[in-house]
N, CA, C and O atoms as a printed pandas DataFrame, in Angstrom:
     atom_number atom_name residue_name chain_id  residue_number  x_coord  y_coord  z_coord
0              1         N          UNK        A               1    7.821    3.020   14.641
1              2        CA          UNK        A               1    7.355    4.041   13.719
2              3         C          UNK        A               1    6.573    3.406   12.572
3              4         O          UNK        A               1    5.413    3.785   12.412
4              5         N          UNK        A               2    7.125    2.403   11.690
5              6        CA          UNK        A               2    6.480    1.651   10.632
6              7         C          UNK        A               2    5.284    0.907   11.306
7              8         O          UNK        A               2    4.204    0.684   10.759
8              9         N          UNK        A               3    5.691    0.504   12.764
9             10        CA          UNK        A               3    4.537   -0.522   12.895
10            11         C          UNK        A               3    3.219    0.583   13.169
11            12         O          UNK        A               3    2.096    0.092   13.055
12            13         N          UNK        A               4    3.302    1.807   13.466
13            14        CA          UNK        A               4    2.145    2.606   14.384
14            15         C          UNK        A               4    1.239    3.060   12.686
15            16         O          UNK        A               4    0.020    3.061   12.519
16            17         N          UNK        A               5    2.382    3.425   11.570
17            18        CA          UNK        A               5    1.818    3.945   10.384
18            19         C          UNK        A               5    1.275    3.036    9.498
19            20         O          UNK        A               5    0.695    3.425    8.484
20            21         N          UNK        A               6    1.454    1.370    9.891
21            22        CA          UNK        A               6    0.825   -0.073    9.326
22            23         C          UNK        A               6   -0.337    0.184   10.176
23            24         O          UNK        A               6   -1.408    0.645    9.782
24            25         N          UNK        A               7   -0.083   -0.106   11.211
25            26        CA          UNK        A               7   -1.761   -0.076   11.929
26            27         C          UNK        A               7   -2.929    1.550   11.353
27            28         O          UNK        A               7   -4.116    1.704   11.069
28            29         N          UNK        A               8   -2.156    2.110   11.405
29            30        CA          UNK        A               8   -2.850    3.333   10.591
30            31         C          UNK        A               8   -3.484    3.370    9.727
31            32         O          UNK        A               8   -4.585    3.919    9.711
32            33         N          UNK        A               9   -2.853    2.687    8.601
33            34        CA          UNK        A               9   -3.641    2.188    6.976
34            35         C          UNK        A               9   -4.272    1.150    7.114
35            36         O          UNK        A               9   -5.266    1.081    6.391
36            37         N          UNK        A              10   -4.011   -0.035    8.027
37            38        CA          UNK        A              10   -4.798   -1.060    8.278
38            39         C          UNK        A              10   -6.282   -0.330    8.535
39            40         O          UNK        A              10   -7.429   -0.448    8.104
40            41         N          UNK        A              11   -5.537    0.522    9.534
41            42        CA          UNK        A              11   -7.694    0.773   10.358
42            43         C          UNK        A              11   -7.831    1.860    9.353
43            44         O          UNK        A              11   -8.503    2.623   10.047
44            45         N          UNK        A              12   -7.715    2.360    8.455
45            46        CA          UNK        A              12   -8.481    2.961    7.567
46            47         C          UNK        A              12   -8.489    2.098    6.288
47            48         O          UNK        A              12   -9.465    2.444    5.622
48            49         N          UNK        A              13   -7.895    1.252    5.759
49            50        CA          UNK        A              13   -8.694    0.161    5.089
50            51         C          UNK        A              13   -9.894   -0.871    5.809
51            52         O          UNK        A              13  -10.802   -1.507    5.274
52            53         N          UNK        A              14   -9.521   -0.759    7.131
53            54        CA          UNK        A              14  -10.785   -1.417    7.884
54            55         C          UNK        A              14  -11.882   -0.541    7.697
55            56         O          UNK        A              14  -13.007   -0.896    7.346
56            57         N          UNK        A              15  -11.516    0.621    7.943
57            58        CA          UNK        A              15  -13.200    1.404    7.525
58            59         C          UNK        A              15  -13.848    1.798    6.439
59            60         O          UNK        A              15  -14.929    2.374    6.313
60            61         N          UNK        A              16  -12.780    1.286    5.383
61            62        CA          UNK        A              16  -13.532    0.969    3.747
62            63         C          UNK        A              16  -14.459    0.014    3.771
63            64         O          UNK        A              16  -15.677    0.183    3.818
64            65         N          UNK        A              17  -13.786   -1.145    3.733
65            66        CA          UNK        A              17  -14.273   -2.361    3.899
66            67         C          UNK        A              17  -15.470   -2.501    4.894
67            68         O          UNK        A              17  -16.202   -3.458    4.638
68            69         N          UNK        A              18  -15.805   -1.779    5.929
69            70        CA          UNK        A              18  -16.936   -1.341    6.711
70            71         C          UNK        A              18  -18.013   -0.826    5.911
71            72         O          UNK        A              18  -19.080   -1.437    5.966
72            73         N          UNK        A              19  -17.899    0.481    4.970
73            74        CA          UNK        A              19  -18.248    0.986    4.573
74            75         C          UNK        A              19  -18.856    0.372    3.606
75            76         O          UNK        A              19  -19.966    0.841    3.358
76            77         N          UNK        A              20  -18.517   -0.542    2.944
77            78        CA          UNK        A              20  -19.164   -1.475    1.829
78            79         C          UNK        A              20  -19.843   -2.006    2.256
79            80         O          UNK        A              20  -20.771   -2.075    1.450
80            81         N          UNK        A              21  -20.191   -2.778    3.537
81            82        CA          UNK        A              21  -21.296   -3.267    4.290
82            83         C          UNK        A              21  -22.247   -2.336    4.157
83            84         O          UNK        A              21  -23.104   -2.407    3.276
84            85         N          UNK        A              22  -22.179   -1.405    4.999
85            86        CA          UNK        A              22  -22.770   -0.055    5.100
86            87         C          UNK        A              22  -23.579    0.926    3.825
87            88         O          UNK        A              22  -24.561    1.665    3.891
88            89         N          UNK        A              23  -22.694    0.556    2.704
89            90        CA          UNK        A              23  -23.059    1.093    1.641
90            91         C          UNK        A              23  -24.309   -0.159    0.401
91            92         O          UNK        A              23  -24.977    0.115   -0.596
92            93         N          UNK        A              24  -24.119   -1.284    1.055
93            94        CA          UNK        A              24  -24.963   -1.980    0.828
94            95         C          UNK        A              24  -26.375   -2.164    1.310
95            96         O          UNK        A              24  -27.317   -2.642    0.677
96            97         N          UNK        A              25  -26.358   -1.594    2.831
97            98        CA          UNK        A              25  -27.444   -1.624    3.826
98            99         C          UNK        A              25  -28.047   -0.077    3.253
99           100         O          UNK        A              25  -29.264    0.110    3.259
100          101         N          UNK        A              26  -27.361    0.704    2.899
101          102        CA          UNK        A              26  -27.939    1.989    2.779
102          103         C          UNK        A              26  -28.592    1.665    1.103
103          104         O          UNK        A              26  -29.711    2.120    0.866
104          105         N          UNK        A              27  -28.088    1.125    0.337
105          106        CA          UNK        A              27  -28.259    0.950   -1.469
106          107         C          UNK        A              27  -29.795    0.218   -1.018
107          108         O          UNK        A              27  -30.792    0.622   -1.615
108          109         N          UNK        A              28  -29.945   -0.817    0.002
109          110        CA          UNK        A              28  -31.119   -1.999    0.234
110          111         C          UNK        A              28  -32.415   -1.053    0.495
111          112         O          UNK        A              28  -33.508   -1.090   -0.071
112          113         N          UNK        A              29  -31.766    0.156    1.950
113          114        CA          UNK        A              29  -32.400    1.041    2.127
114          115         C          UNK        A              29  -33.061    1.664    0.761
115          116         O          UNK        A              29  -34.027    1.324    0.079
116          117         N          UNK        A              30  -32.190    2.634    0.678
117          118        CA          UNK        A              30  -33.093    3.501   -0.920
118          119         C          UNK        A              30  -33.452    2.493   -1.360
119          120         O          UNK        A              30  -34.276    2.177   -0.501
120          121         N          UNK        A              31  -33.465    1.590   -2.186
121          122        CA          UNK        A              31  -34.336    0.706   -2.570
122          123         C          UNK        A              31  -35.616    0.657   -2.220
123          124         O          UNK        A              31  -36.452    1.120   -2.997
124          125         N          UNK        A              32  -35.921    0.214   -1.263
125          126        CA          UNK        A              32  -37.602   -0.310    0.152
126          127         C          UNK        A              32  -37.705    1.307   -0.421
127          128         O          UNK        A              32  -38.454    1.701   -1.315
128          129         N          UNK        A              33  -36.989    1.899    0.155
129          130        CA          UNK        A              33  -37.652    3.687    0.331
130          131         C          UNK        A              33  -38.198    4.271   -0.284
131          132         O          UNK        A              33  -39.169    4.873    0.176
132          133         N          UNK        A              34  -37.749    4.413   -2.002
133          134        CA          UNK        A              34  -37.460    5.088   -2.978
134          135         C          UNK        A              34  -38.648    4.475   -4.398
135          136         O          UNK        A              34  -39.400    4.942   -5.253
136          137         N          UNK        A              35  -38.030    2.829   -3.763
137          138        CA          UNK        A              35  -39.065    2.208   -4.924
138          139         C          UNK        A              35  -37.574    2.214   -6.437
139          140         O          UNK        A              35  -37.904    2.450   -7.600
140          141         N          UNK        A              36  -36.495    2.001   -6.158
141          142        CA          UNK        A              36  -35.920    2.019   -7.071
142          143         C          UNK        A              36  -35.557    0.427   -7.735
143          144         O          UNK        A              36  -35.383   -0.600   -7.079
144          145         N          UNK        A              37  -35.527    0.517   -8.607
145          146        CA          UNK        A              37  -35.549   -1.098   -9.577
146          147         C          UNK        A              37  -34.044   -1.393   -9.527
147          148         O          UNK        A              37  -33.006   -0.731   -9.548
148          149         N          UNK        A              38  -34.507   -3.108   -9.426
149          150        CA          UNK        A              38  -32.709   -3.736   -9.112
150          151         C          UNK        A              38  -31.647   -3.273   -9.729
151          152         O          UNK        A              38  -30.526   -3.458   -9.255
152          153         N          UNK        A              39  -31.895   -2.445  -11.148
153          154        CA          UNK        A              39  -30.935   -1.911  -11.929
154          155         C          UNK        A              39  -30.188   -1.047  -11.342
155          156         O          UNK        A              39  -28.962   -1.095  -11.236
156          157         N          UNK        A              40  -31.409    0.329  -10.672
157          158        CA          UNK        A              40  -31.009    1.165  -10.620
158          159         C          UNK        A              40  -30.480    1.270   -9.007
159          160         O          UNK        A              40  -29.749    2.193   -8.647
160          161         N          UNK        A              41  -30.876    0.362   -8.223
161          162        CA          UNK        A              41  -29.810   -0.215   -6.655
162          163         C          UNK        A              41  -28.448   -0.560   -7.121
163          164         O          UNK        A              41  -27.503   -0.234   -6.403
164          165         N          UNK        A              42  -28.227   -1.197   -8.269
165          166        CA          UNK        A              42  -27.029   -1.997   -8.874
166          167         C          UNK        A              42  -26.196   -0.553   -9.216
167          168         O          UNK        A              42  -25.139   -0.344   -8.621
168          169         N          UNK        A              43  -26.665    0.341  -10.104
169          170        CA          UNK        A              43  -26.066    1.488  -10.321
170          171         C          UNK        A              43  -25.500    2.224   -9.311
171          172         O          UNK        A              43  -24.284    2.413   -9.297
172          173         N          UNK        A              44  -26.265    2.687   -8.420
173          174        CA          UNK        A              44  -26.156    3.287   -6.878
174          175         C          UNK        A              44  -24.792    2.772   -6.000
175          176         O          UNK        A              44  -23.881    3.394   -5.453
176          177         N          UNK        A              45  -25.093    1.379   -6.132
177          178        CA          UNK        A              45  -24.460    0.422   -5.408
178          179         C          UNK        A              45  -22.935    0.793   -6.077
179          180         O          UNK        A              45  -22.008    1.298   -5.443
180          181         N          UNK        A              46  -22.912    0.433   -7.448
181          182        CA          UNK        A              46  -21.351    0.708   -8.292
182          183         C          UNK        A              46  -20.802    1.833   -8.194
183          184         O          UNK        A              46  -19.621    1.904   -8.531
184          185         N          UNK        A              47  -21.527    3.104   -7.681
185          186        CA          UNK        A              47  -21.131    4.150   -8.044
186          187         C          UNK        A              47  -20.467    4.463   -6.293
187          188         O          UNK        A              47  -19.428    5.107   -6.152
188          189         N          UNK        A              48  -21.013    4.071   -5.445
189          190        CA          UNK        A              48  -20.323    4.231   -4.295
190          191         C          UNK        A              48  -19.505    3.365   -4.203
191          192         O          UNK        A              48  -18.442    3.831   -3.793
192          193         N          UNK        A              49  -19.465    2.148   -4.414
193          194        CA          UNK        A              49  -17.939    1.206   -4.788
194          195         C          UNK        A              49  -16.952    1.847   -5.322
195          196         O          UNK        A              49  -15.869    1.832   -4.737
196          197         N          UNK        A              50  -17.095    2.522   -6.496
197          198        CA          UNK        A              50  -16.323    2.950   -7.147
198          199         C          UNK        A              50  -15.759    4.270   -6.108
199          200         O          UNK        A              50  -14.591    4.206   -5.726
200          201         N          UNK        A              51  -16.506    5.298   -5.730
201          202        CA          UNK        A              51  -15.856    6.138   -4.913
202          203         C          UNK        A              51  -14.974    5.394   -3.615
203          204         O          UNK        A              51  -13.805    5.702   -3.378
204          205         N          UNK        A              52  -15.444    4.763   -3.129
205          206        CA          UNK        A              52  -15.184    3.470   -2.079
206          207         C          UNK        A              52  -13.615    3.480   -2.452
207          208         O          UNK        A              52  -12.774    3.893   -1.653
208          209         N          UNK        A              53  -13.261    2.945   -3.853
209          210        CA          UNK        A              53  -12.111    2.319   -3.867
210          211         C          UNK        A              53  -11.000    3.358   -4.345
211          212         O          UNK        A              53   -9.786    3.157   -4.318
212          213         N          UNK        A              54  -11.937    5.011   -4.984
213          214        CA          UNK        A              54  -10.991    5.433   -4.950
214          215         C          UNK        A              54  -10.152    6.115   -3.975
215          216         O          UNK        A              54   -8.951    6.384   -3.995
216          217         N          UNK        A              55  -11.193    6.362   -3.001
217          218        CA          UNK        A              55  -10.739    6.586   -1.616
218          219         C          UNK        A              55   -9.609    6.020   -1.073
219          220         O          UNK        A              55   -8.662    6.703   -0.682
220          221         N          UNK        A              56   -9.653    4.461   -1.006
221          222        CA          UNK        A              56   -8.636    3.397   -0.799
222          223         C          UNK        A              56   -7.495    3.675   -1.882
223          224         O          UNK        A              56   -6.658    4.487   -1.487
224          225         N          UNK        A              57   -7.367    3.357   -2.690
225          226        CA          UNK        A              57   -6.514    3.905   -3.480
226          227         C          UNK        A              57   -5.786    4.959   -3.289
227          228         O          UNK        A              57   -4.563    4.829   -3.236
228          229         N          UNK        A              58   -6.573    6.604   -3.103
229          230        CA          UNK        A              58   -5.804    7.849   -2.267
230          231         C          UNK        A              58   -4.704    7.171   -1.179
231          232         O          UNK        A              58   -3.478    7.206   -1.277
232          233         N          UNK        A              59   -5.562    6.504   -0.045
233          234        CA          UNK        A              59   -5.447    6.878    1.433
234          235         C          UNK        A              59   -3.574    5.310    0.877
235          236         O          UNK        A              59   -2.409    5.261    1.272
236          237         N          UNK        A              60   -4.202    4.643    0.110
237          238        CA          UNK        A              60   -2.205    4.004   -0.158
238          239         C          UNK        A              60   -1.521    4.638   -0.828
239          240         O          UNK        A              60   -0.349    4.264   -0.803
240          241         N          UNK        A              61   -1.838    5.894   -1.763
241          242        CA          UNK        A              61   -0.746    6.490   -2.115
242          243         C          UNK        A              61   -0.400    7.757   -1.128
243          244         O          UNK        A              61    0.598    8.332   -1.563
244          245         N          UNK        A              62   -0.798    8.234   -0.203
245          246        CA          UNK        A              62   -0.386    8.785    0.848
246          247         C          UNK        A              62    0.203    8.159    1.848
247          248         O          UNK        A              62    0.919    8.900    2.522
248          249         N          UNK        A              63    0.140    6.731    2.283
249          250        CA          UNK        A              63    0.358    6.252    2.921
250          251         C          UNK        A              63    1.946    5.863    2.269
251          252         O          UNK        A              63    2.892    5.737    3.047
252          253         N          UNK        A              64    2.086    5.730    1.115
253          254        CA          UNK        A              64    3.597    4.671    0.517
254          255         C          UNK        A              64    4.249    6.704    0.439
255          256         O          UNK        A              64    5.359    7.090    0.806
256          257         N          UNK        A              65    3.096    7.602   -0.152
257          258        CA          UNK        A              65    4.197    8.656   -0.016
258          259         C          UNK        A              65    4.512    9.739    1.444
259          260         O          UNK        A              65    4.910   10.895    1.587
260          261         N          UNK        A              66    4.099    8.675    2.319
261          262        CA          UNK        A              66    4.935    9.251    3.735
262          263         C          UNK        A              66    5.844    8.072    4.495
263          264         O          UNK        A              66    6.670    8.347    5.365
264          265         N          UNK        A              67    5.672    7.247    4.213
265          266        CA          UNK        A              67    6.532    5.664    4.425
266          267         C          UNK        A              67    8.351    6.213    3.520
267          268         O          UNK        A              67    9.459    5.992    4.010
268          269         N          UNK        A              68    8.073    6.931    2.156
269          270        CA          UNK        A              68    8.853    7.128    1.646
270          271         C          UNK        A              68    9.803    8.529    2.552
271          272         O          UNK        A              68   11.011    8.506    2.787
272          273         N          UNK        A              69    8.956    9.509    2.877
273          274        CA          UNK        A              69    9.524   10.487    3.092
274          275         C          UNK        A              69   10.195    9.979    4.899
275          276         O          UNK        A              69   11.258   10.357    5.391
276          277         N          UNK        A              70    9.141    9.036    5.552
277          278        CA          UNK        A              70   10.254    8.675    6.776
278          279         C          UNK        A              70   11.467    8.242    6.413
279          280         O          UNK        A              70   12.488    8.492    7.052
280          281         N          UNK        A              71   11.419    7.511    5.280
281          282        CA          UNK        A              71   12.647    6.588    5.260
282          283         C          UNK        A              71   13.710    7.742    4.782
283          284         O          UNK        A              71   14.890    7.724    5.133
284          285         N          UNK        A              72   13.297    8.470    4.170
285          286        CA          UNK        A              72   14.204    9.659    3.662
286          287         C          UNK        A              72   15.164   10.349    5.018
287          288         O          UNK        A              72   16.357   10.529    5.259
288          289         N          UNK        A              73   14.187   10.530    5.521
289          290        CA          UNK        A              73   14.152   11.196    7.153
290          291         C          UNK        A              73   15.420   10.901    7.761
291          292         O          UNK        A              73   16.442   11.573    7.905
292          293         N          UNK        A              74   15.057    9.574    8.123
293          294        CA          UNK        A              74   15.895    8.341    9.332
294          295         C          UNK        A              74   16.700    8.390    8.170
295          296         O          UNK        A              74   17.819    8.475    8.677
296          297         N          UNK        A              75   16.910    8.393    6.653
297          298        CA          UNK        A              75   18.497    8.028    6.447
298          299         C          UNK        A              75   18.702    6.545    5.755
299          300         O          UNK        A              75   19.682    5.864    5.453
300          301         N          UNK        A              76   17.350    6.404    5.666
301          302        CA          UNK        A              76   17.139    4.556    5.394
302          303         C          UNK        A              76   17.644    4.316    3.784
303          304         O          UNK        A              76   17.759    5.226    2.963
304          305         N          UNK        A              77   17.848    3.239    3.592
305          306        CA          UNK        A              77   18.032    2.967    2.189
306          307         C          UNK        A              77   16.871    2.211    2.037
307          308         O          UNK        A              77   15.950    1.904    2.794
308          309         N          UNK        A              78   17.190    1.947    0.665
309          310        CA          UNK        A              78   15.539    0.873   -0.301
310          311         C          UNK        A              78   15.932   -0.214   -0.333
311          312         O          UNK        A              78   17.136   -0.460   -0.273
312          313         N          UNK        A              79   15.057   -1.087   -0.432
313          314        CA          UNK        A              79   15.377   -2.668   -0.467
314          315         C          UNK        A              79   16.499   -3.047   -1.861
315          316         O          UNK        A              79   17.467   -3.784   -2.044
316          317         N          UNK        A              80   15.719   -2.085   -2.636
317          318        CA          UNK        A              80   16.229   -1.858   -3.951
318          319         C          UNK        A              80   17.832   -1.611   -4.081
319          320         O          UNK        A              80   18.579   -2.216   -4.850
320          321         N          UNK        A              81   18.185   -0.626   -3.193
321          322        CA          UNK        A              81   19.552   -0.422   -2.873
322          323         C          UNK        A              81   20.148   -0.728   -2.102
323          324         O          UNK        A              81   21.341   -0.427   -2.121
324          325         N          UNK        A              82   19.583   -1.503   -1.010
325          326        CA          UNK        A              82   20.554   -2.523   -0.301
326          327         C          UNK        A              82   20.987   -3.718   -0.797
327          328         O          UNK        A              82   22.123   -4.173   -0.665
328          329         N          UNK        A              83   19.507   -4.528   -1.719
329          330        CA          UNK        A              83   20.364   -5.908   -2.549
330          331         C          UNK        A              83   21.094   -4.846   -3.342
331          332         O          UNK        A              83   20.666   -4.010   -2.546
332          333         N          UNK        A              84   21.794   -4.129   -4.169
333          334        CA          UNK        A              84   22.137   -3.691   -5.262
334          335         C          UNK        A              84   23.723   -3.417   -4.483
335          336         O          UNK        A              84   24.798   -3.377   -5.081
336          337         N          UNK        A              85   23.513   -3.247   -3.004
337          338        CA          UNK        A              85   24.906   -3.049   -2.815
338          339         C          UNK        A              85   25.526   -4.187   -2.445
339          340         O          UNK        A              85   26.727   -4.321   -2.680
340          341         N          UNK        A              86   24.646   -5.375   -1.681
341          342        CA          UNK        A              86   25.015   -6.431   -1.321
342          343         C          UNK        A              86   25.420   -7.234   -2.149
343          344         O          UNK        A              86   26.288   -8.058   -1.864
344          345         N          UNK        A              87   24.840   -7.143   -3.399
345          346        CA          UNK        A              87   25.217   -7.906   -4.331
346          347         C          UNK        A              87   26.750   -7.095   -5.005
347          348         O          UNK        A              87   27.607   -7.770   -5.577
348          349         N          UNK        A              88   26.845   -6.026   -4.871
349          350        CA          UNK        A              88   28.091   -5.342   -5.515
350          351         C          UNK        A              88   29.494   -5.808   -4.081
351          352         O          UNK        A              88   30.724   -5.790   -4.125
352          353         N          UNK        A              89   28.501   -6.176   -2.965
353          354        CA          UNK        A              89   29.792   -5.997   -1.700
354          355         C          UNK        A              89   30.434   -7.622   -2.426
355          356         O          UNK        A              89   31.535   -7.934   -2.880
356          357         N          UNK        A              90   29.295   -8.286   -2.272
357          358        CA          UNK        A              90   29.357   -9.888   -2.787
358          359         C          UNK        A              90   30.742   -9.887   -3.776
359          360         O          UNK        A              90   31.903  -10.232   -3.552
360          361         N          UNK        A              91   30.291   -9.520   -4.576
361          362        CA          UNK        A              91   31.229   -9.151   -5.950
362          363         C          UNK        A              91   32.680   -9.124   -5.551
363          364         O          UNK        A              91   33.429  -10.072   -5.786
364          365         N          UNK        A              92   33.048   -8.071   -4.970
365          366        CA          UNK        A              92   34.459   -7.733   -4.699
366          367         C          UNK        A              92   34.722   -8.352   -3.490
367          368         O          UNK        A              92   35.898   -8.127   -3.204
368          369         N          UNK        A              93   34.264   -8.918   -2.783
369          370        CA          UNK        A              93   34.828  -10.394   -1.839
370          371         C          UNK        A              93   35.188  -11.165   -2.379
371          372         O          UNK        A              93   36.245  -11.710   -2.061
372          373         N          UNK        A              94   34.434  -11.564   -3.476
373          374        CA          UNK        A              94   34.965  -12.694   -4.445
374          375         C          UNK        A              94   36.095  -12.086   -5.482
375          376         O          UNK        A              94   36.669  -12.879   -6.229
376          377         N          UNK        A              95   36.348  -10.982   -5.520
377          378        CA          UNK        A              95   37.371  -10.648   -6.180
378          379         C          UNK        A              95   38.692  -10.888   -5.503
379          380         O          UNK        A              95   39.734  -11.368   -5.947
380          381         N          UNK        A              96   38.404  -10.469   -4.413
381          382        CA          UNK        A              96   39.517  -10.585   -3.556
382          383         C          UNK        A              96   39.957  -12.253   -2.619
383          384         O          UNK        A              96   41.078  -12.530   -2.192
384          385         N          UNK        A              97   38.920  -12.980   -2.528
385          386        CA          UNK        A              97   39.258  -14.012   -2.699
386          387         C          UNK        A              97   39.972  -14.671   -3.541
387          388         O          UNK        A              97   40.856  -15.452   -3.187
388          389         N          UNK        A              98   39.608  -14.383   -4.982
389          390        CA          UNK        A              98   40.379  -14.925   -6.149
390          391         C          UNK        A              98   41.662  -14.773   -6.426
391          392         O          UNK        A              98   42.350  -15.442   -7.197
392          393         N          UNK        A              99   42.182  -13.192   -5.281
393          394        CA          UNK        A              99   43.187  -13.090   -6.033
394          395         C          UNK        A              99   44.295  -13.212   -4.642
395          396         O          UNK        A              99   43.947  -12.893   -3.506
396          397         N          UNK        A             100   45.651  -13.727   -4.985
397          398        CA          UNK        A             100   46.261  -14.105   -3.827
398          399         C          UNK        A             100   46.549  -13.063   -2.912
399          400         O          UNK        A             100   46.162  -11.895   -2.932
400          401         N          UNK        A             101   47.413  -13.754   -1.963
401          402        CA          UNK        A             101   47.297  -12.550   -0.576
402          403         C          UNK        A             101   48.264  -11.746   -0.679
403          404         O          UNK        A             101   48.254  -10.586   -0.266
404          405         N          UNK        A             102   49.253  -12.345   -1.285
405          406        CA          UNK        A             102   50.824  -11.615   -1.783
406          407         C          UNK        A             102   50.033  -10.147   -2.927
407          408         O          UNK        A             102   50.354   -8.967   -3.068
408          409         N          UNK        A             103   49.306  -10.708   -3.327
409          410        CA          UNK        A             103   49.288   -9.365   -4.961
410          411         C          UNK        A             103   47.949   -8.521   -4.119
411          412         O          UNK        A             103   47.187   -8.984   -3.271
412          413         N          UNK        A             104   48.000   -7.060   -4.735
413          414        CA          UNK        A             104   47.189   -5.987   -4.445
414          415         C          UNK        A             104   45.886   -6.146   -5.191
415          416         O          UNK        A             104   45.707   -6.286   -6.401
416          417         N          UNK        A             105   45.032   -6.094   -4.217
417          418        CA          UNK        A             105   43.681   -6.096   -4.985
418          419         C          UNK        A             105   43.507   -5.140   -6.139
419          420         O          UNK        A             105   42.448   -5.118   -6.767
């Protein structure tokens, strides 16, 4: 399940990162085409970067907020709350180690 929804965000961060190629070949384009000055390719260029990344940006917070809702799903705990218990299980092993076998924990 995690691995099919990793490959998922992978290939749509792969087609960002495409897209910046793409969005460079098209910025070079208008340029030759248009007759627009290096400034204003540079502008062009930033302004689809910038949409570019907020795109990317969206497509991981959809991605961490359905990762969240599987784990909800299946029943899973957080990394967060598994050290938090492991470290609490830790704890009272060593309590009970400490204390002899004759006396009640």
């Amino acid at each position: 399940m995690f691995e099919l929804l990793e490959k998922a965000v992978l290939t749509g961060l792969g087609a960002i990162s495409l897209s910046q190629k793409k969005a460079e070949e098209f910025v070079a384009d208008m340029k030759e085409r248009y007759k627009l000055s290096e400034e204003e390719g540079k502008a062009l260029l930033d302004k689809i970067q910038g949409l570019a990344k907020d795109g990317k940006d969206r497509v991981a917070e959809m991605a961490e907020a359905e990762v969240k809702k599987a784990v909800e799903r299946f029943g899973l705990v957080s990394r967060d709350e598994f050290d938090r218990l492991k470290k609490r299980l830790d704890e009272l092993e060593n309590r009970a180690q400490e204390t002899d076998p004759g006396e009640p924990c």
